[in-house]
N, C-alpha and C positions, 0 to 999 in steps of 0.2 A: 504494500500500500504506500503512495506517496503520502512521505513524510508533512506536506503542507495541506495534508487533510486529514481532518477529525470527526467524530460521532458528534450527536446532539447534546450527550452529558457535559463535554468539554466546549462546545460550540456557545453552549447558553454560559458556561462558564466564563468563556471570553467575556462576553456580551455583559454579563453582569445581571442577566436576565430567566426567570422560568422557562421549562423548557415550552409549555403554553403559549406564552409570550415569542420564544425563537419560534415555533411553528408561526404564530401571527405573522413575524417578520418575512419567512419566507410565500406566506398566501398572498402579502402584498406587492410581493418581488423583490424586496428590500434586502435578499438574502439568496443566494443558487445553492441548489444540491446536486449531488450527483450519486448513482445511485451505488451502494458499497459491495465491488465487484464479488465480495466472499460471500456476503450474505445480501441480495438485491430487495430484498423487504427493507432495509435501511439505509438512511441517505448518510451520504459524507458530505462535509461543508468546510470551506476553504478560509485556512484560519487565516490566512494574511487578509482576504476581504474582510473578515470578522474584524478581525484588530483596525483595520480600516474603518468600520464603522465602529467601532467601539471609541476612536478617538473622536469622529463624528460626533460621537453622544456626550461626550465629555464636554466638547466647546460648547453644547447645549444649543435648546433651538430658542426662534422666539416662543411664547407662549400662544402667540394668534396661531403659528403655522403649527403647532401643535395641537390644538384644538381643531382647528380645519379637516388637518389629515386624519382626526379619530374619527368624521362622522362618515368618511369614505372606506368602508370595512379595516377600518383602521387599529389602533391597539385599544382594551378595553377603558373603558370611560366610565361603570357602576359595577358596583360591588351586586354578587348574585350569589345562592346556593345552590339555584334550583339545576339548571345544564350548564356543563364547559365542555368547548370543543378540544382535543389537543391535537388536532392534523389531521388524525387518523381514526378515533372513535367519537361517539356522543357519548355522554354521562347523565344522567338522572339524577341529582343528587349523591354523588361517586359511585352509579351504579348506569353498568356498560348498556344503554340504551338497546341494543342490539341483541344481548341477552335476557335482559329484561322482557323483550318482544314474544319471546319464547314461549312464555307462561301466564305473563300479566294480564286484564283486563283494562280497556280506558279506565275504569271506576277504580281501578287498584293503582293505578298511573297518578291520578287524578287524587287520591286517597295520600300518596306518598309527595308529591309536589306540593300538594296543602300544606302539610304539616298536620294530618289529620291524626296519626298516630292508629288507635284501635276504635275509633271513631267510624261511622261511616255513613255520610250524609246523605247516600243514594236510598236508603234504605224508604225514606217516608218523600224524597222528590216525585214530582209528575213533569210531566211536558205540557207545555200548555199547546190547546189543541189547536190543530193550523185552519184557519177556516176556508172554505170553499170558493170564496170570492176572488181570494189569494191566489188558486192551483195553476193559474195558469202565469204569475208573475215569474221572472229569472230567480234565482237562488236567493242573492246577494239582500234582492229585495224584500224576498220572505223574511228570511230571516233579521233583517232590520225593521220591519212591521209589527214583528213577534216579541223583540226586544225593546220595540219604543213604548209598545205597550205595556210594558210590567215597568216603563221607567217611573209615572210618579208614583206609584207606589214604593220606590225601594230608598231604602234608605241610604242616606251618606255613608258613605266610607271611614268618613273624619272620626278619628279616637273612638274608633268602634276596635274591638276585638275578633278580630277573620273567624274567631268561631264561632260567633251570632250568624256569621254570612255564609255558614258553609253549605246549609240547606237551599240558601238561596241559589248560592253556586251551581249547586247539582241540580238545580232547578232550568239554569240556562241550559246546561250541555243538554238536560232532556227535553226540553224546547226547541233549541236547535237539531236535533236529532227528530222531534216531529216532524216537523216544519218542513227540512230538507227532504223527506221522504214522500210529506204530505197525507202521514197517518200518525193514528196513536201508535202507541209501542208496543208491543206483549211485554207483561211484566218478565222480562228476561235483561241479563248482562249487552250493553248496549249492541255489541259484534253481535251476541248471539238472533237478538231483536232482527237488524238487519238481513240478516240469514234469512231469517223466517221470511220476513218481508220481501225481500227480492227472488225468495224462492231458492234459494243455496247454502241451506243448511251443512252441506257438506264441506263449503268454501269459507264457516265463521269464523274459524281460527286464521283465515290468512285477513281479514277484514280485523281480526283483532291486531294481527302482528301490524297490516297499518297504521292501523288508527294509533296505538302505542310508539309508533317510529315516529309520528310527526308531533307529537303530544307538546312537544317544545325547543326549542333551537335558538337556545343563546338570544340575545339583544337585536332578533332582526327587526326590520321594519315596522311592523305590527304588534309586536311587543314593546318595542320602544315608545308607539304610540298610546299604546295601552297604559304604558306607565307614567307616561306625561299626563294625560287625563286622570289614573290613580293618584297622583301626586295632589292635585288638584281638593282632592277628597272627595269626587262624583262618585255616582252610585255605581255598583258594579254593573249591571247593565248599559249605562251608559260607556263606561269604560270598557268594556267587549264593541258593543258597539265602535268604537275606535278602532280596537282589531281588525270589525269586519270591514271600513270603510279603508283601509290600506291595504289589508288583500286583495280590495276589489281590483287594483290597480295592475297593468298589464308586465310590470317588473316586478311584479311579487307573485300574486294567484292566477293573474294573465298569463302567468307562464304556461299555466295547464292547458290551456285553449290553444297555445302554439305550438304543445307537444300533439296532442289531436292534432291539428292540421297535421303535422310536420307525416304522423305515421297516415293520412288521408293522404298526402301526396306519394310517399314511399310504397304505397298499394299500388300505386301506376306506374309505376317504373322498370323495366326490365334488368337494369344494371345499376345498381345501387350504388358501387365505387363510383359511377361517373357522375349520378344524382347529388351522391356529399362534394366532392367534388367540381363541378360547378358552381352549388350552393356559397363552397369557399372564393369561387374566384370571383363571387358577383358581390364578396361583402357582405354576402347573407349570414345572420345568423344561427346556432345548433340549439333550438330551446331545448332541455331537458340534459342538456351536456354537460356538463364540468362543474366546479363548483370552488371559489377562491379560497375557501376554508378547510380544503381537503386537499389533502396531497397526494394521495392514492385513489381520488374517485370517493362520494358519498358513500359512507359506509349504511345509510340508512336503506338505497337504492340496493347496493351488491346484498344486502341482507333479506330485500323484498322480492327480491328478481330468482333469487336463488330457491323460491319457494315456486315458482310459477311454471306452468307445465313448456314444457320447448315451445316454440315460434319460428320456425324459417327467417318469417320477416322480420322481426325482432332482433331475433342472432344477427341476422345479416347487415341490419340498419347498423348496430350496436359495435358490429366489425369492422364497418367501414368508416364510421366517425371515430373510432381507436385509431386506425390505420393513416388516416389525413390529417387528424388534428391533435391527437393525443390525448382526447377529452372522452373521460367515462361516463355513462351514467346518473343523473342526480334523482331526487327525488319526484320529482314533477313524471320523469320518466315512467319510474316505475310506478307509480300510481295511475298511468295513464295506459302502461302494460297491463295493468295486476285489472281491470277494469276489460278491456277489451277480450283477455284471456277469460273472465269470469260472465263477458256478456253484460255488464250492468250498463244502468240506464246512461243518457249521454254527459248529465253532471256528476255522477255518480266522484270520480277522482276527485272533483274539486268541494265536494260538499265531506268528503272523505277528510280530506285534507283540512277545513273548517272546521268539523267537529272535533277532530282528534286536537288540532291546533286552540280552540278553544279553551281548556284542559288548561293549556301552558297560560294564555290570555290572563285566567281569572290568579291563575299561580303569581304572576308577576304583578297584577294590583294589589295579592294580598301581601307581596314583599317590598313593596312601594310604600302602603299605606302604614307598613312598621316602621320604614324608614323615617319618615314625617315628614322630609322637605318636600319642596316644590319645586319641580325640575324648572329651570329657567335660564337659560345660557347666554351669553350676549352674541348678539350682532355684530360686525366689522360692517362700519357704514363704508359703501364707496361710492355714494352721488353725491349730486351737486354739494356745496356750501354756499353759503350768501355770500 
């Protein structure tokens, strides 16, 4: 091995940093690996770059450009218990999200992200029932109709104790869980519920292993804004509510809609190397591809994909965008696999991905509202002056 490269234990050492934190560095590009010819599951990194940025860090930045660049997948900016990424896994509360998926229920997911302990709020929840008038409105908008509605009744957040709220809580996911489906529930475990309902009782356990993989994911978008409105001390439905109005957006939960296209287009195609291919050279984007916080590919995807029955076209799409761009798999992906393999209806991935992601929504109001501030950051004016 050349001598001017090191593992991650020494790398973060240089740096002065968690090895968390070096993995950040290198999803931003602020760091290169290469991959370590003995053992190719692990990266080597070049300690002279290292010590290079490390003296970087020393002369120190401004504080503007340091704020700026955390809110662009940048290094972390709030303290959390609930998920950390470190490159390569998701965690639950230090429990390997992946494994976890294995066994768990939403409601057990959802049970352990509270802080619920041996508590369990699902027990006496209902969903509120979706009305008729609604069935033919998009998803987004059910279930924001569904949520505005329980808003004056719910209480603030403010110096409340999250275990007044936790029935309320289980209240949302089973209302969102009406709603998206556009029925009651059977009193069953929410996967199991679904099962019944869509007629694939046989496929509830991979509907659970879902729903538990997307249950939460660090400080993205829609948790961030979740916790800016919890900060605030608004009710928890309104606060979800937030969630749902930033996934609506075509850089977060739009993304599912352009892995659908993408495998609608991929059914037409004869030669799939030339189809990605193309795609690259016209500047098109790969939705469902890569993911800047993994360095070996979404572990949530390779964990949902590896449950799913073969695909031709799938394998094939999946070989060809490895082969030109070097981009695995994410999440969006395989919910949108795991959906088309099981025949479910055409929202099906994305109300998938809402409900499970809900879970994590009311987790980070209830870690917000311990906190007590009020998220508020400044601005860097750059118009006019008088």
């Amino acid at each position: 091995m050349d001598e001017h490269y090191v593992g991650s234990e020494k790398a973060a050492e240089i740096l002065g940093v968690s090895r968390p934190t070096l993995y950040a560095y290198v999803s931003r590009g602020m760091v290169q690996t290469m991959p370590n010819p003995e053992e190719p599951r692990r990266q080597l990194y070049d300690a002279r770059e290292l010590n290079a940025l490390a003296r970087q860090k020393r002369r120190g930045r401004k504080p503007r450009e340091a704020a700026a660049a955390a809110l662009d997948w940048g290094l972390p900016v709030l303290d959390t218990s609930l998920s950390h990424l470190d490159g390569r896994k998701l965690y639950y509360r230090g429990r390997d999200a992946a494994v976890l998926s294995g066994t768990a229920s939403l409601e057990e997911t959802a049970r352990l992200l509270w802080g619920c302990n041996g508590a369990d709020p699902f027990q006496k929840a209902h969903g509120r029932k979706p009305e008729a008038r609604h069935a033919d409105l998009p998803l987004f908008a059910r279930c924001e109709i569904a949520l505005s509605s329980d808003h004056y009744d719910a209480p603030t957040m403010w110096r409340r104790d999250p275990r007044t709220l936790w029935t309320g809580a289980a209240n949302i996911v089973k209302t969102l869980a009406t709603v998206g489906i556009g029925s009651p529930l059977p009193a069953l475990p929410v996967h199991d519920a679904l099962g019944e309902v869509w007629q694939i009782p046989h496929a509830a356990g991979l509907l659970r292993r879902a729903l538990v993989l997307v249950a939460d994911h660090e400080l993205n978008a829609s948790a961030f804004a979740v916790r800016v409105i919890a900060s605030t001390g608004a009710s928890l439905p309104n606060a979800v509510l937030g969630g749902l109005a930033s996934l609506s957006g075509p850089r977060h939960g739009g993304q599912i809609a352009m892995v659908e296209n993408l495998f609608e287009q991929a059914e037409q195609v004869r030669d799939m190397h030339a189809f990605i291919d193309e795609r690259l050279r016209r500047g098109e984007g790969l939705p469902g591809f890569g993911h800047p916080l993994y360095l070996d590919g979404d572990c949530r995807a390779t964990e949902l994909l590896r449950w799913l029955p073969e695909d031709p076209l799938r394998m094939d799409l999946v070989r060809a965008v490895l082969e030109l761009s070097g981009h695995r798999p994410n999440i969006d992906f395989a919910l949108v696999a795991m959906r088309r393999s099981l025949g479910l209806p055409g929202d099906a991935a994305l109300f998938l991905f809402l409900l499970g992601r809900s879970v994590g929504w009311i987790a980070h109001a209830f870690e917000q509202q311990l906190d007590g501030r009020v998220i508020r950051p400044r601005a860097s004016y750059v118009g006019e002056t008088a």
